[in-house]
Backbone as CSV, one residue per row, in Angstrom:
resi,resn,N_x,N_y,N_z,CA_x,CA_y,CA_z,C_x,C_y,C_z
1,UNK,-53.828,73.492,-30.729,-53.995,72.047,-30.585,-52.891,71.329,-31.359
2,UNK,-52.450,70.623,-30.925,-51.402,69.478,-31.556,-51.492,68.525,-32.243
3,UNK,-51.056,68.205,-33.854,-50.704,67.637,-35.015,-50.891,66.027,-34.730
4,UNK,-51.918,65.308,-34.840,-51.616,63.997,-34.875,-51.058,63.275,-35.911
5,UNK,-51.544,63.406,-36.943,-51.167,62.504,-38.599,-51.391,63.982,-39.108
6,UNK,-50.113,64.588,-40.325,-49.864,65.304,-41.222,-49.019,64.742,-42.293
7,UNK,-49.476,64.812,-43.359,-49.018,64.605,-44.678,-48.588,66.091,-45.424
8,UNK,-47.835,65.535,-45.617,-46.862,67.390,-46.507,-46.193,66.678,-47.671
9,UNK,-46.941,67.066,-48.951,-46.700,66.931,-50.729,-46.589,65.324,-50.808
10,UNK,-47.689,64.424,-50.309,-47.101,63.193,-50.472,-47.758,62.765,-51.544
11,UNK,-46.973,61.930,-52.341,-47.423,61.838,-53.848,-47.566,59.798,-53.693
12,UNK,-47.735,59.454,-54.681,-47.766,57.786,-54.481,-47.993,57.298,-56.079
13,UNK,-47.158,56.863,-56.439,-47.203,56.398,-58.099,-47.020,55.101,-58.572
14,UNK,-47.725,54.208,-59.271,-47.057,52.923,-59.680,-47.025,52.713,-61.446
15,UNK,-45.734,52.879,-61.403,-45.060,53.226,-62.560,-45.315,54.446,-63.136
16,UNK,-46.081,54.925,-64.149,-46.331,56.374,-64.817,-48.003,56.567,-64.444
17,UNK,-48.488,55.590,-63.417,-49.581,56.357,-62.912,-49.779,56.947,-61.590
18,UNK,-49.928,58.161,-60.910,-49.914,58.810,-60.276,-51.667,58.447,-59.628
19,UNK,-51.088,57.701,-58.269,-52.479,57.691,-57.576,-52.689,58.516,-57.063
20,UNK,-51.788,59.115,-56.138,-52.268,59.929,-54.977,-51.082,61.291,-55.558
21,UNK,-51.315,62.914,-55.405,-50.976,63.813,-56.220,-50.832,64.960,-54.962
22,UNK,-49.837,64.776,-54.697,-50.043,66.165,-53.588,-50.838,66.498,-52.629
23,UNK,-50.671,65.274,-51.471,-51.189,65.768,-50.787,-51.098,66.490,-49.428
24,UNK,-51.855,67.410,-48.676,-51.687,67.721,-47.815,-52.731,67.872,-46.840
25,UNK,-51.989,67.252,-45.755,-53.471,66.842,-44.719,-52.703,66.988,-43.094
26,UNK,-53.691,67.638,-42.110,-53.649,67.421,-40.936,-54.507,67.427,-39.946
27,UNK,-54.342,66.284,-39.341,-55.605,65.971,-38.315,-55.045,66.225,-37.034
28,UNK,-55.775,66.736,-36.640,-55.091,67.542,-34.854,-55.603,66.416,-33.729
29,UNK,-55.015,66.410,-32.817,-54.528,65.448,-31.181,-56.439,65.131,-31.223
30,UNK,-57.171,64.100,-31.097,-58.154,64.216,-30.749,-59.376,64.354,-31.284
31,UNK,-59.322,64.755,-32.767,-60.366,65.201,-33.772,-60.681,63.696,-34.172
32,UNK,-61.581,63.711,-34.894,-62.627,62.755,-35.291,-62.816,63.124,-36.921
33,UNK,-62.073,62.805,-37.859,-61.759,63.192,-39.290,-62.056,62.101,-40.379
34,UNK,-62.788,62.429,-41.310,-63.176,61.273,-41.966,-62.660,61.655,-43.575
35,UNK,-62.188,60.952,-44.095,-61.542,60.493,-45.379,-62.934,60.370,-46.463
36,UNK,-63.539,60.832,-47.878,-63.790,60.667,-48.412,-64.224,60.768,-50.057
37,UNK,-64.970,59.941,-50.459,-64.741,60.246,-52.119,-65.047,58.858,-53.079
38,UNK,-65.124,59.134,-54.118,-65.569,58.281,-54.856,-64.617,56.967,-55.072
39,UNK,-64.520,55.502,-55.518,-64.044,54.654,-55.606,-63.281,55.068,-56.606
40,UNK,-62.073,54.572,-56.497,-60.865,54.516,-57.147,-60.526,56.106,-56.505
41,UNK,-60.218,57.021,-55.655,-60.463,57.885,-55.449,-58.333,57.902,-54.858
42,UNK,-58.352,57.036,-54.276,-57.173,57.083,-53.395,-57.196,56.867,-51.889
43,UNK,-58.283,56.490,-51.134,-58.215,56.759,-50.249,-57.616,55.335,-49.471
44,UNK,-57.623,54.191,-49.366,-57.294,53.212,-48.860,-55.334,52.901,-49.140
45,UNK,-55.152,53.661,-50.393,-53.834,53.943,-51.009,-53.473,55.279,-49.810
46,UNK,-54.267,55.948,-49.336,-53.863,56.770,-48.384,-53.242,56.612,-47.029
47,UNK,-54.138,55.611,-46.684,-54.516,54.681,-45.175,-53.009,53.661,-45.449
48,UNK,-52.539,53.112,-46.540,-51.675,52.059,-46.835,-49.916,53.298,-46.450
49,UNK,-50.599,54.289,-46.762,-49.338,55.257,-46.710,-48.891,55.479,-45.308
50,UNK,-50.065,56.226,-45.289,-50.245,56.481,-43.164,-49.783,55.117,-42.602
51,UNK,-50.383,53.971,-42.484,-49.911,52.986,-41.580,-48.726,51.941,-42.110
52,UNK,-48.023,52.422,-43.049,-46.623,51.942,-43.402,-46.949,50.754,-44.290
53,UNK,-48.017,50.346,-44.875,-48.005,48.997,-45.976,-47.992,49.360,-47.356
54,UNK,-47.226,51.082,-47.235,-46.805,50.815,-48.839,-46.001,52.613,-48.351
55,UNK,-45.077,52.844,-49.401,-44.214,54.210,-49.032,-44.707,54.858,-50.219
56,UNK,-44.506,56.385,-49.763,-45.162,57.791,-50.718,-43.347,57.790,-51.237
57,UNK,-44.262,57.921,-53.019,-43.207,57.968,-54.002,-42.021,59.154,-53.543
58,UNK,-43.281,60.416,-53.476,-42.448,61.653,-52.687,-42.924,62.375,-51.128
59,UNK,-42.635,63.298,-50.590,-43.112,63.708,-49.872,-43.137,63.214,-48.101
60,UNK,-43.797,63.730,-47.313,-43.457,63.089,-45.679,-44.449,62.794,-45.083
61,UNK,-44.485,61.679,-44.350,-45.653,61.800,-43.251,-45.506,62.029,-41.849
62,UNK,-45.979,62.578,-41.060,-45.730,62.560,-39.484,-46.393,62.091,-38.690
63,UNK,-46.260,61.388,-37.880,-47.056,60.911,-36.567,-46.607,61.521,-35.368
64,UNK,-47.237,62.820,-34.777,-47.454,63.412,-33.782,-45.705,64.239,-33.815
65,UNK,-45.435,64.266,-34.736,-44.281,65.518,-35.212,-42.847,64.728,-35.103
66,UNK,-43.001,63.165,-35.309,-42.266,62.317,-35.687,-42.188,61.902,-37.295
67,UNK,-41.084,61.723,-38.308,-41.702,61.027,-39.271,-41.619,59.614,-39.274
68,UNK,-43.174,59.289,-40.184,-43.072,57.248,-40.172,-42.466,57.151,-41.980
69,UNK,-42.448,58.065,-42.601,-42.442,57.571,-43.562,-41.194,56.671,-43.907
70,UNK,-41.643,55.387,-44.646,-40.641,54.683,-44.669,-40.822,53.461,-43.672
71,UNK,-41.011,53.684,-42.627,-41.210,53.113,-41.036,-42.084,51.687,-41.935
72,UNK,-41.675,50.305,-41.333,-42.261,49.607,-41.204,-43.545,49.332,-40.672
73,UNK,-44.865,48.943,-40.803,-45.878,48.532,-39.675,-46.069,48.737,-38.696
74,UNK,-45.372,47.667,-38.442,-45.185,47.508,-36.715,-44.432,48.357,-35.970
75,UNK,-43.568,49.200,-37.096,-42.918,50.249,-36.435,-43.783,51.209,-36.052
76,UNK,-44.865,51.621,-36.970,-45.876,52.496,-36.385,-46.410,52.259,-35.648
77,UNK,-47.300,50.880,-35.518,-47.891,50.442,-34.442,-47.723,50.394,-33.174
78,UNK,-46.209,50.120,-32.839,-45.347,50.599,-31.555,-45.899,52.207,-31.201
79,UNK,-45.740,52.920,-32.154,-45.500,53.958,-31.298,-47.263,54.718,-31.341
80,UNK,-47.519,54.149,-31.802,-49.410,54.174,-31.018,-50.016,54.286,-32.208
81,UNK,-50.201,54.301,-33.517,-51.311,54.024,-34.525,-51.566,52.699,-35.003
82,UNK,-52.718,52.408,-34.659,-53.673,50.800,-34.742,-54.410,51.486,-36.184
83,UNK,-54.876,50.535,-37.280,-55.776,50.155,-38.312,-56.575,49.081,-38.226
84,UNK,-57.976,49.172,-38.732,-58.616,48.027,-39.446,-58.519,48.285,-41.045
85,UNK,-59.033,46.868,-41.589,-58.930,47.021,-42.944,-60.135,46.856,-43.514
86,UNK,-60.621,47.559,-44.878,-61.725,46.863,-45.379,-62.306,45.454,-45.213
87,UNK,-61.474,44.617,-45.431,-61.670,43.028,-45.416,-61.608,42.674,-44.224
88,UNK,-62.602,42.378,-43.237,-62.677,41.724,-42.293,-60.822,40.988,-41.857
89,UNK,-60.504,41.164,-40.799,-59.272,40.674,-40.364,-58.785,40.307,-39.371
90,UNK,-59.438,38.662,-38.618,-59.555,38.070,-37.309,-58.979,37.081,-37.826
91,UNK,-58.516,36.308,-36.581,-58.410,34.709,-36.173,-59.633,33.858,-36.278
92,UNK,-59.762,33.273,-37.305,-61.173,32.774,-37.450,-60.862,31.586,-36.389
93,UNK,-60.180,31.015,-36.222,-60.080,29.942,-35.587,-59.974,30.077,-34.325
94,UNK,-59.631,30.879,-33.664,-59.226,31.324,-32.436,-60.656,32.133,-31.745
95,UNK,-60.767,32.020,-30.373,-61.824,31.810,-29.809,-61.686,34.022,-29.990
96,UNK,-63.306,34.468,-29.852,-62.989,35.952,-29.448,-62.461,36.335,-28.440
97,UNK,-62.216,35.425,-27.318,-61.165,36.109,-26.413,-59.910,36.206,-26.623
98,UNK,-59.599,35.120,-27.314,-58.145,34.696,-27.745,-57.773,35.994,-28.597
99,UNK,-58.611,36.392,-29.616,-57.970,37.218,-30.734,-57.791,38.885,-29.570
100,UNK,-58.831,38.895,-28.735,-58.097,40.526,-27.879,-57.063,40.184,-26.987
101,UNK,-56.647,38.814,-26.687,-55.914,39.032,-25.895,-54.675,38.792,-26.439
102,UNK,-54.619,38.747,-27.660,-52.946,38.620,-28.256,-52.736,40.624,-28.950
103,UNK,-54.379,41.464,-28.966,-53.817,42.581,-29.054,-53.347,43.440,-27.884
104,UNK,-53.973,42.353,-26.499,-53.495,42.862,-25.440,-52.663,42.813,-24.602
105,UNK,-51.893,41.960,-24.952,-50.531,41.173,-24.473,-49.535,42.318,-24.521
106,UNK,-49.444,42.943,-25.662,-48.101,44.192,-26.366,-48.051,45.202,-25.225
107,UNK,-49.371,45.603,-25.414,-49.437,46.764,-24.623,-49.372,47.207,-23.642
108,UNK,-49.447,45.452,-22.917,-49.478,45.462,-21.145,-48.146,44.941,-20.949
109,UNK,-47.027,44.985,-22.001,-45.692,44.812,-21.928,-45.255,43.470,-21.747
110,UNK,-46.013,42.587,-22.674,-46.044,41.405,-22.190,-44.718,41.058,-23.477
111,UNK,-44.275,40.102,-23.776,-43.945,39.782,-24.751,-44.030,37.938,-25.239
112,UNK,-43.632,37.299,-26.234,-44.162,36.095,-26.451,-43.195,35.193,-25.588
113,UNK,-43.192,34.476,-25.112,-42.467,33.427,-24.364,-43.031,32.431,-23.871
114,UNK,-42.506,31.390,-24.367,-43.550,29.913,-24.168,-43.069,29.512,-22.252
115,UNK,-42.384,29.822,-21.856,-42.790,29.650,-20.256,-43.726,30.443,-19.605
116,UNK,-44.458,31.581,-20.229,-45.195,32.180,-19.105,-46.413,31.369,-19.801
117,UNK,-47.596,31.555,-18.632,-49.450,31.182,-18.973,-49.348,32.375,-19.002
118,UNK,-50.476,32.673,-20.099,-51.106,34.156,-20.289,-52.319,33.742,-19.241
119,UNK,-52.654,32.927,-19.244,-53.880,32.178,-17.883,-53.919,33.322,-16.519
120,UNK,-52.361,33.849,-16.720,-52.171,33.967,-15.133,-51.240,35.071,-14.877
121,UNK,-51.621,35.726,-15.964,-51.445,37.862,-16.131,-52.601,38.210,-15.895
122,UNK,-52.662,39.169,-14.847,-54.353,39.476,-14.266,-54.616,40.365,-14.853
123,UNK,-53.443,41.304,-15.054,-53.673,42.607,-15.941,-54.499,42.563,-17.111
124,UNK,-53.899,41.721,-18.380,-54.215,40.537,-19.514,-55.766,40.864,-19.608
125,UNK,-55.824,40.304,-18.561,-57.287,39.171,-18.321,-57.867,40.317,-17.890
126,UNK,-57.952,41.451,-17.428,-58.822,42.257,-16.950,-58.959,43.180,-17.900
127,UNK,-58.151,43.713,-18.747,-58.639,44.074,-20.195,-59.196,43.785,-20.937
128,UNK,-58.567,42.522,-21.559,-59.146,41.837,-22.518,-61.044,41.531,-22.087
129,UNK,-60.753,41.484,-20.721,-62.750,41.416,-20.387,-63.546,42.695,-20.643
130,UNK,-62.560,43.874,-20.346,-63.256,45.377,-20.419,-63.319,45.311,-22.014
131,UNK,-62.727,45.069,-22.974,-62.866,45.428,-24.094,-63.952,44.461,-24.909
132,UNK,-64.114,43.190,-24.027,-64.725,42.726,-24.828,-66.506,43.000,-24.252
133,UNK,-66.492,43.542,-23.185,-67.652,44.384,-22.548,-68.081,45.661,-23.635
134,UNK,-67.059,46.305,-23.764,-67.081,47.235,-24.518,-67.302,47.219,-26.140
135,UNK,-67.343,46.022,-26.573,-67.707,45.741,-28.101,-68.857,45.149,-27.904
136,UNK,-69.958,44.437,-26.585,-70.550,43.915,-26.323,-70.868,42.159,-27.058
137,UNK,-69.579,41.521,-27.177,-69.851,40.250,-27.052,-68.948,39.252,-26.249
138,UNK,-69.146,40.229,-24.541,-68.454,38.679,-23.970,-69.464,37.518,-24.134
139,UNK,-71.207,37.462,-24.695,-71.643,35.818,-24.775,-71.077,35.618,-25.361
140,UNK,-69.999,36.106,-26.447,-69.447,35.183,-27.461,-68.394,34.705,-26.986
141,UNK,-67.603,35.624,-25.739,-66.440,34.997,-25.473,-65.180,33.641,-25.882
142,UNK,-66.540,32.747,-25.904,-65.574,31.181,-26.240,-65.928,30.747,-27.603
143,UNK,-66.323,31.724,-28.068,-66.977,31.059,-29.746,-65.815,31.632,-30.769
144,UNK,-65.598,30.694,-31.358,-64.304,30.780,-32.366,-64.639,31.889,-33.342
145,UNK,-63.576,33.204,-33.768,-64.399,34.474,-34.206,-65.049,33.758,-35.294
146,UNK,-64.341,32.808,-36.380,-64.989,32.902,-37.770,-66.646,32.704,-37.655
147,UNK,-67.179,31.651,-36.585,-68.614,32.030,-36.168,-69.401,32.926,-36.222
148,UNK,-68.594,34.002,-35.792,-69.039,35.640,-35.418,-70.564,35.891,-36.542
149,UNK,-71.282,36.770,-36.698,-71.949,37.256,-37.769,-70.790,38.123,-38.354
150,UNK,-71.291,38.887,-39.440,-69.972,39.705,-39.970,-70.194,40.942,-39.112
151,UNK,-71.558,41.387,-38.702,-71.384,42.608,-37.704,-70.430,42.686,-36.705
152,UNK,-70.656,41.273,-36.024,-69.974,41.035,-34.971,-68.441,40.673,-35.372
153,UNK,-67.981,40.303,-36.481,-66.794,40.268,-36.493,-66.151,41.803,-36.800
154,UNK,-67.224,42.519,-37.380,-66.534,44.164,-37.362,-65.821,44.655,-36.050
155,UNK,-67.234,44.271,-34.928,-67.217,44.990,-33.897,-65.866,44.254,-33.278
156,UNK,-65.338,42.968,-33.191,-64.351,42.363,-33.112,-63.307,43.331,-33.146
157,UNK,-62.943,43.453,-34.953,-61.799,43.969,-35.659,-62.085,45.255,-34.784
158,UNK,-62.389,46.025,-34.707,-62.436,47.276,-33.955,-62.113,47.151,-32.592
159,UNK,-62.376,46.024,-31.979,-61.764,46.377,-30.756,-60.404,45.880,-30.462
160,UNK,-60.168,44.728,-31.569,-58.760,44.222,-31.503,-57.548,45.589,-32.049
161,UNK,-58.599,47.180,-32.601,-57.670,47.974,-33.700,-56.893,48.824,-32.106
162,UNK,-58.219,48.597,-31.134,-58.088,49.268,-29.593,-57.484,48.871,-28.757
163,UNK,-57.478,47.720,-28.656,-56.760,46.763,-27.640,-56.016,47.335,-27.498
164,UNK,-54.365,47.462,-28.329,-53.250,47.813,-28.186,-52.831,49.156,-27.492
165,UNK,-53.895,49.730,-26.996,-53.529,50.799,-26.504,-53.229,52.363,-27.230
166,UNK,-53.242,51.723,-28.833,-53.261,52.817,-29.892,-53.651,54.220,-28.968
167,UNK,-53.189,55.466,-29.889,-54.037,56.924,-29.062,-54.542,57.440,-30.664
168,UNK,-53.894,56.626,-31.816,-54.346,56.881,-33.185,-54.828,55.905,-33.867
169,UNK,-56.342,55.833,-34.585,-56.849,54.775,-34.788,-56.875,55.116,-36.391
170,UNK,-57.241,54.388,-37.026,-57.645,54.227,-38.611,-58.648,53.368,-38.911
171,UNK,-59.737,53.689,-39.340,-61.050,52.499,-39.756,-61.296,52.373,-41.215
172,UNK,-61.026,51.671,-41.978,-61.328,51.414,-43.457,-62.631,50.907,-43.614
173,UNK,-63.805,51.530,-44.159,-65.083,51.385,-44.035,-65.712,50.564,-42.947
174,UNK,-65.844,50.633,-41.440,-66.200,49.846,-40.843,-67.339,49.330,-40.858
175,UNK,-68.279,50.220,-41.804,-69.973,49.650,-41.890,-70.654,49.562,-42.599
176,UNK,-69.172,48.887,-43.815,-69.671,48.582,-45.052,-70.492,46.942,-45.008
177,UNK,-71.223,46.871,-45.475,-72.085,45.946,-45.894,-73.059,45.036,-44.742
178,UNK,-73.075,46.639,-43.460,-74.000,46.441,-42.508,-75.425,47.109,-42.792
179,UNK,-76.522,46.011,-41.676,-77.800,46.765,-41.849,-77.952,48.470,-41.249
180,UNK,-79.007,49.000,-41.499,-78.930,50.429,-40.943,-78.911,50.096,-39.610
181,UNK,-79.601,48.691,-38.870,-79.520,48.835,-37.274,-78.126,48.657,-37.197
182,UNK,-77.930,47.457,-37.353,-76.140,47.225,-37.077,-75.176,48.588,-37.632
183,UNK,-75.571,49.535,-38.377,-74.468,50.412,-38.853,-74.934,51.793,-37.326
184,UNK,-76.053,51.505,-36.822,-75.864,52.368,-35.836,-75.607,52.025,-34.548
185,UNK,-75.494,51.279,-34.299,-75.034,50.454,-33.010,-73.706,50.334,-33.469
186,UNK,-72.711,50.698,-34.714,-71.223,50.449,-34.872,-70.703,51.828,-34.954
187,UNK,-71.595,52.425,-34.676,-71.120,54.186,-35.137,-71.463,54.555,-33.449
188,UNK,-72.474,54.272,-32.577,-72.472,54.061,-31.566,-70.697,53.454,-30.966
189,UNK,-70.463,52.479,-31.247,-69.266,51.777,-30.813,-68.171,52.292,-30.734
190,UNK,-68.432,52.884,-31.957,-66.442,53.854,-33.013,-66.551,55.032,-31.616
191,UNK,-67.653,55.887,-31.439,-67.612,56.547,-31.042,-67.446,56.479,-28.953
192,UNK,-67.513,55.640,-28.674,-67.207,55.090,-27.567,-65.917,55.279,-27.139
193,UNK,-65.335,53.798,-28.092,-64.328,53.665,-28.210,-63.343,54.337,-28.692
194,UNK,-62.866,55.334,-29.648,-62.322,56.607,-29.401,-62.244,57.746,-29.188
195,UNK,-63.414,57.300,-28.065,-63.422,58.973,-27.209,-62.217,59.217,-26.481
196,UNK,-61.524,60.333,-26.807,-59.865,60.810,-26.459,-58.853,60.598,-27.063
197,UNK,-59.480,59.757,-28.297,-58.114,59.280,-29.446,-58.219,60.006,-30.807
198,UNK,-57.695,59.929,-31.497,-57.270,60.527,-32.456,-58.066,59.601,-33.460
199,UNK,-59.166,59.768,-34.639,-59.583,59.003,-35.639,-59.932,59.134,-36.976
200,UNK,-59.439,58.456,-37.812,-59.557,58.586,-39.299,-60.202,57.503,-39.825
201,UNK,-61.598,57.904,-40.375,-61.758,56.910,-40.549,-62.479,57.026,-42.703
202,UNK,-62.171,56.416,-43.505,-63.250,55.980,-44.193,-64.131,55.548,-44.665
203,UNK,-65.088,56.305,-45.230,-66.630,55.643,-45.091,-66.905,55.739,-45.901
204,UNK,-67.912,55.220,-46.520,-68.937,55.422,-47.854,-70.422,56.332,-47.635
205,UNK,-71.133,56.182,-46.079,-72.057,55.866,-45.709,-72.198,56.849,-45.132
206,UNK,-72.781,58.535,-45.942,-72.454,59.618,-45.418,-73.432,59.740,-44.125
207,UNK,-75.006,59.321,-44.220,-74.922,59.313,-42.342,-74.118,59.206,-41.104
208,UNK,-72.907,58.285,-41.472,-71.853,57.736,-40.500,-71.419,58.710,-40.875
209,UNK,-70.542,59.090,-41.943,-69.646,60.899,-42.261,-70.026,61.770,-41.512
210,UNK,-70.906,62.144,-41.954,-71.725,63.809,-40.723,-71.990,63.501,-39.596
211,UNK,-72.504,62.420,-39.042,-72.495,62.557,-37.869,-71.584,61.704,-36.886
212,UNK,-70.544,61.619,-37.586,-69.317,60.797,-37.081,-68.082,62.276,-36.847
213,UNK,-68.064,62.673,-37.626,-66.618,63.409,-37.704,-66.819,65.181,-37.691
214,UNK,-65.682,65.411,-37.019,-65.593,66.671,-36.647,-65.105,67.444,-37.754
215,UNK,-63.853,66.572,-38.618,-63.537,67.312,-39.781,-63.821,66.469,-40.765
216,UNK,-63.892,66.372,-42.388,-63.803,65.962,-43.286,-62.987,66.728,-44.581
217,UNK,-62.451,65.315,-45.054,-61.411,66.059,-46.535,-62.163,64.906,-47.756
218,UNK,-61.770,65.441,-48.758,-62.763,64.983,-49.663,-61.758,64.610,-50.934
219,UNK,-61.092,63.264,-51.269,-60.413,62.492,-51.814,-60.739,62.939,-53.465
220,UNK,-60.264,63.332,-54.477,-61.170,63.161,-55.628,-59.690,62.850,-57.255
221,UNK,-59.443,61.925,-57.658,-58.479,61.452,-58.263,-57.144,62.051,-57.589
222,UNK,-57.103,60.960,-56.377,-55.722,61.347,-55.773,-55.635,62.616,-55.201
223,UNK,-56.297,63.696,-55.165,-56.041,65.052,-54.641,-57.409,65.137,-53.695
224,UNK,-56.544,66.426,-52.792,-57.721,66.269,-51.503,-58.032,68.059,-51.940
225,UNK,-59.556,67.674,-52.205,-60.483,68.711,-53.478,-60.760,69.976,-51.602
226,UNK,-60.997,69.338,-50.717,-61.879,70.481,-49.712,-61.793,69.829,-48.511
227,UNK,-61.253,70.401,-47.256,-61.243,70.177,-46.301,-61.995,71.074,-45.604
228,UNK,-62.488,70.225,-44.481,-63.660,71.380,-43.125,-64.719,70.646,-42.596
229,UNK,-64.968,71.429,-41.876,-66.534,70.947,-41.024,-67.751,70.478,-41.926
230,UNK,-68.289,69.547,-41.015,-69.700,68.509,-41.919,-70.215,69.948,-42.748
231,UNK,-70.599,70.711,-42.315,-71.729,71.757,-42.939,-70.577,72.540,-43.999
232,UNK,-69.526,72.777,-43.619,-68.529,73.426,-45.020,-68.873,72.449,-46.122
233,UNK,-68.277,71.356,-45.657,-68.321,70.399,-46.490,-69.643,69.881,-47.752
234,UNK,-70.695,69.995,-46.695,-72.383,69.965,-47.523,-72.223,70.664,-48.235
235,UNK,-72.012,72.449,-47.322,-72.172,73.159,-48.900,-71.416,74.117,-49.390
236,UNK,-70.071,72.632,-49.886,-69.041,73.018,-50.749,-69.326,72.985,-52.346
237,UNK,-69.467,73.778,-53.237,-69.688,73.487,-54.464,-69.185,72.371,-54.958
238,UNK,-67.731,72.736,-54.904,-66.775,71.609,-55.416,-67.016,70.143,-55.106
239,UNK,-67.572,70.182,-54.189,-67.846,69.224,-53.128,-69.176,68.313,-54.046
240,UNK,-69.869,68.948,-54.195,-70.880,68.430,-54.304,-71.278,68.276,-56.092
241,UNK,-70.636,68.597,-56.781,-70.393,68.447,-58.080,-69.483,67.438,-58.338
242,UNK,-68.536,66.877,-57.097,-67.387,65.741,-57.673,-67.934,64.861,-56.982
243,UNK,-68.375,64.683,-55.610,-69.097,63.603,-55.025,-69.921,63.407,-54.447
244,UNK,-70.421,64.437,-53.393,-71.884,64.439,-52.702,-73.493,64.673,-53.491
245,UNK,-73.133,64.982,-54.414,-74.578,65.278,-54.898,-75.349,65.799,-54.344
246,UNK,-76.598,65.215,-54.038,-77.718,65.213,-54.070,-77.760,64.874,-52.847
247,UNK,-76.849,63.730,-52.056,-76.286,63.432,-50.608,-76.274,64.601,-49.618
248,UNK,-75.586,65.690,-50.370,-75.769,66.967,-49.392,-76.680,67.837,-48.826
249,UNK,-77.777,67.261,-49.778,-79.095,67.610,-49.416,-79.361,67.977,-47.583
């Protein structure tokens, strides 16, 4: 199977403190891989590495046996890895159709130019409706996102991370500070929506962990302590003495 995101010795330091310490990671074409570990752990410093909003002091990253390291954002984003971020991250002002259809504009090769109507790209418009079917709030369609509930602005940010056509996604806790219904109807969603893509996601919320992901690596001061399957993972010693506890139950 083929290499989607691999990290080889990537280190990440600010000034004489060493966040992230050697790491090495690879998630294959298609897997469903989840990032985790205790706060202050490294992992969002990980996600900042992978999607280009900050560079590894040492070491390489690859995207599908290309390297990004170094690579700007949007340079990654071009070539197919989409992120959400912890912090909620919409157009509050802008209606929910508006915010998928500026992630759907790129991808359908549109580019910005004040003579065309986006009114009157059918392509556009026939996505941007499937996706917003697919997060289930076209009633919201014309309601300005900041309205949204915060569930619903998750489910938003997630589909705006899709829009673009990404084949590599990244989720920074998507179901943090949801109810247990709303966190299963969003784990429902993730899983929808990148069926055939490549996903990394971090979580806190080990129900979503185990029964989200095919692999898991386990973050623990900057170093990645155990990689493997939900059940390696449960019952990894190491594992469960630095962060699962009693969780692994």
């Amino acid at each position: 199977m083929s290499t989607a995101i691999e990290l080889r010795g990537v280190e990440k330091s600010f000034g004489v403190t060493k966040v992230i310490q050697n790491i090495n990671l690879s998630i294959a074409q298609g897997e469903r891989h989840a990032l985790i570990g205790p706060n202050g752990a490294g992992k969002s410093t990980t996600f900042n590495l992978i999607s280009g909003y900050m560079r590894p002091t040492t070491g390489s990253i690859m995207l599908r046996g290309e390297e990004i390291s170094g690579m700007k954002p949007f340079q990654i984003n071009r070539r197919g890895l989409s992120r959400s971020f912890q912090v909620t991250n919409v157009f509050a002002n802008m209606t929910v159709w508006e915010n998928l259809r500026c992630a759907v504009l790129w991808s359908t090769g549109h580019r910005y130019a004040f003579w065309k109507n986006v009114d009157n790209l059918p392509e556009v418009r026939e996505r941007t409706a499937q996706i917003l079917e697919d997060i289930h709030l076209t009633s919201r369609r014309d309601m300005p996102a900041g309205l949204l509930t915060y569930a619903e602005q998750r489910a938003l940010e997630i589909g705006i991370t899709v829009a673009g056509g990404a084949d590599v996604i990244l989720l920074d806790e998507p179901t943090a500070g949801m109810s247990h219904a709303e966190t299963e109807r969003a784990v429902t969603l993730i899983r929808r929506l990148t069926e055939g893509r490549t996903l990394l996601i971090v979580e806190h919320d080990m129900s979503v962990v185990f029964g989200l992901a095919d692999r898991i690596s386990v973050l623990v001061y900057g170093q990645v302590i155990a990689s493997g399957t939900p059940d390696e993972i449960r019952g990894n010693p190491k594992v469960k003495e630095a962060y699962l506890g009693e969780e692994a139950a």
